[in-house]
N, C-alpha and C positions, 0 to 999 in steps of 0.2 A: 468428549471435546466440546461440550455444550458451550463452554466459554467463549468456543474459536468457531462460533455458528458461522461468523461472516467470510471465515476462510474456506469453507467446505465447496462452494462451487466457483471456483477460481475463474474459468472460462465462460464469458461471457453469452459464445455461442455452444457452450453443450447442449447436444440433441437437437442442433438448428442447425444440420449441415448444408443445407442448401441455402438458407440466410447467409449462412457465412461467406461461402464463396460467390456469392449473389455480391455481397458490402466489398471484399477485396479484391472483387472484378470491378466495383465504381469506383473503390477509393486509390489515393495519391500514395503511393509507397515510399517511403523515407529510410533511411538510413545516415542514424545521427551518433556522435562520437561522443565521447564522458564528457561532461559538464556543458553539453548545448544546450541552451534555452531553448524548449519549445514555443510559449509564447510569455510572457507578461503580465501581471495584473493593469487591468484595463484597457487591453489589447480588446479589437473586435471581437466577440464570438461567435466568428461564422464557419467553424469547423469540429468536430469532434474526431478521438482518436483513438487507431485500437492497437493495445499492446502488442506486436509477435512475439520478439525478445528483447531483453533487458530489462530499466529501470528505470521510475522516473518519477520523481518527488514532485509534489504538491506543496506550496509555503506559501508564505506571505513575508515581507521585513515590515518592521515597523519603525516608527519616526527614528528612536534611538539607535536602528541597526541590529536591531538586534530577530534572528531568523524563528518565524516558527512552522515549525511545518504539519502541515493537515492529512496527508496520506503518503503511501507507495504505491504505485501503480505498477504492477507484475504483466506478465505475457500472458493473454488471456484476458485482460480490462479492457474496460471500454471507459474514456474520463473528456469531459468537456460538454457532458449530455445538457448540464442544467443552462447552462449559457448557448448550446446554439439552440436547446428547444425553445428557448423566450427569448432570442437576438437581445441577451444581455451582456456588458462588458464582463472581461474575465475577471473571477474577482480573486484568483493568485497566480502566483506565477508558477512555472512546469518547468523542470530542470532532469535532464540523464544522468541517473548516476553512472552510469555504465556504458560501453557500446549500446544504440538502442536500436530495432524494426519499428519502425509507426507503419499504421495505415488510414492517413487523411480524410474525412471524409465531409466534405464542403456541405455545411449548412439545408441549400437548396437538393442536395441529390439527398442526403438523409431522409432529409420530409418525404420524398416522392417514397422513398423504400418503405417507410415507416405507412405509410397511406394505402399503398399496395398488396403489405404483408402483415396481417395480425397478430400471428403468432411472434413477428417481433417486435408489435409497437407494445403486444403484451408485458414481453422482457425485459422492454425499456423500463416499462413502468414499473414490475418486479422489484427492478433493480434499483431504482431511484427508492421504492419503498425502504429497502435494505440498507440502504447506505444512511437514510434517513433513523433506523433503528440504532445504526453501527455509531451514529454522531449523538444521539441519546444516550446509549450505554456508555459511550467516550466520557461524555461530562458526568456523568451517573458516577464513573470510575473515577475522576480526578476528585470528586468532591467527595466521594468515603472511599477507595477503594486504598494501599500502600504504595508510595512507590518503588515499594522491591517487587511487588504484584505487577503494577504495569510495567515497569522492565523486563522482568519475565517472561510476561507475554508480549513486548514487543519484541523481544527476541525470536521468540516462536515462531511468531509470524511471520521474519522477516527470512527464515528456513524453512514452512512448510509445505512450497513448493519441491524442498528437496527429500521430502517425507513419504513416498507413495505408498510405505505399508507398515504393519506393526514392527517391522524387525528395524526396518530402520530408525523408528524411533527410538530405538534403542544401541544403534552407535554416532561414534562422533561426528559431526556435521558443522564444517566451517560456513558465516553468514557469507552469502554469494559477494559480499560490496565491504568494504573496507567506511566504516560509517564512524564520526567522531562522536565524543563524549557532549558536543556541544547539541548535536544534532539527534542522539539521544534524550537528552534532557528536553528538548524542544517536544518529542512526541510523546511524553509521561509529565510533560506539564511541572519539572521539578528544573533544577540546577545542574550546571556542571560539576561544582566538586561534590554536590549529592550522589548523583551518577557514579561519578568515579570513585566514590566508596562503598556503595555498592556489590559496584562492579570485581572489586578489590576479596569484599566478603563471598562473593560467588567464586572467584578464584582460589580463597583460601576454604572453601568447604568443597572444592574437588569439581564441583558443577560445568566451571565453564575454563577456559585456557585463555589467555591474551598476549598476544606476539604482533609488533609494530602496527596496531589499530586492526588486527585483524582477531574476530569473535571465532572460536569451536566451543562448542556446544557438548558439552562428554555424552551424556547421554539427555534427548531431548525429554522423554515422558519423564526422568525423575529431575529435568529441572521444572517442567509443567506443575509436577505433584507439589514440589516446596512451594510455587505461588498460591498453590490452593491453601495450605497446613497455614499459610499466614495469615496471622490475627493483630488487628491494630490494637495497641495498649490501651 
């Protein structure tokens, strides 16, 4: 799974049990419905936030309307670190896909934890390294990699929280979010009707199922292996 190096520790605070419940004894608890805006592009950055459950995209729109989106934020992230550590505006907007948990965590209390405790201003910075590699390899992939390969693996990803061991990668596994062709093509850097023929060729070589927007996955490791076996012309 070298490919999905940046899926492999999901949770922010693994091995940091006392950090953690240390951040969700400071922080604001939420609980947000499908399709709430978290905040804004340009909104203050004076909070960061941590997944419990649900979902919660990362985008930007631009002039024409037209959405692109930067990440997923799963249960177990931490997202907003880069704007409240330099009190910078937010530079996209946060949106649920799903019912969501946040846990708020204001600017000023952050700092005081971060200053208190090493081993998590450590993580912070781990982490920020990581995400940094993850945006490297991203444009690394749009600019040689195919786009049947990052569909692929954006599919992958977008299940491997429902993966906990070898057997299960190997039955079927519907994506937890009902997600459109439009907003695929946004995270693979390609089009909607490219997508959707794709999607079409994955259906008709047995890989993947599709019923009213909603993705299964027949078997996850041998759709993994066909993005590997592909070679661009």
């Amino acid at each position: 799974m070298e490919n999905l190096w940046y899926l492999q520790e999901r949770d922010f605070f693994a091995g940091l049990e006392e950090q953690r419940q240390r951040f969700l004894g400071r922080a604001i608890r939420k609980t947000l419905p499908k399709n709430e805006i978290v905040f804004f592009e340009g909104d203050t950055g004076d909070s960061c936030f941590y997944v419990a459950s649900g979902l919660v995209r990362i985008f930007s729109i631009t002039d024409s309307g037209k959405e692109s989106i930067f990440f997923l934020r799963r249960p177990g992230e931490l997202f907003g670190l880069s704007e409240v550590l330099n009190a910078f505006p937010r530079r996209a907007n946060a949106q649920t896909l799903m019912p969501t948990e946040l846990y708020v965590m204001p600017s000023g209390t952050f700092d005081s934890l971060l200053a208190e405790d090493y081993a998590l201003a450590r993580r912070v910075i781990t982490m920020l390294g990581s995400r940094v590699r993850y945006l490297g390899d991203r444009l690394s992939n749009l600019a040689t990699g195919s786009v049947m390969s990052r569909l692929i693996k954006l599919l992958i990803s977008l299940v491997y929280d429902l993966l906990p061991d070898a057997e299960a990668w190997e039955r079927p596994v519907a994506l937890p979010v009902r997600i459109s062709q439009e907003q695929l093509a946004s995270m693979t850097g390609s089009t909607q009707p490219t997508v959707s023929d794709l999607l079409q060729k994955l259906h008709k070589a047995g890989l993947i199922s599709i019923e009213r927007r909603r993705i299964t996955i027949g078997n996850p490791l041998h759709l993994l292996a066909h993005a590997e076996e592909i070679v661009e012309d």
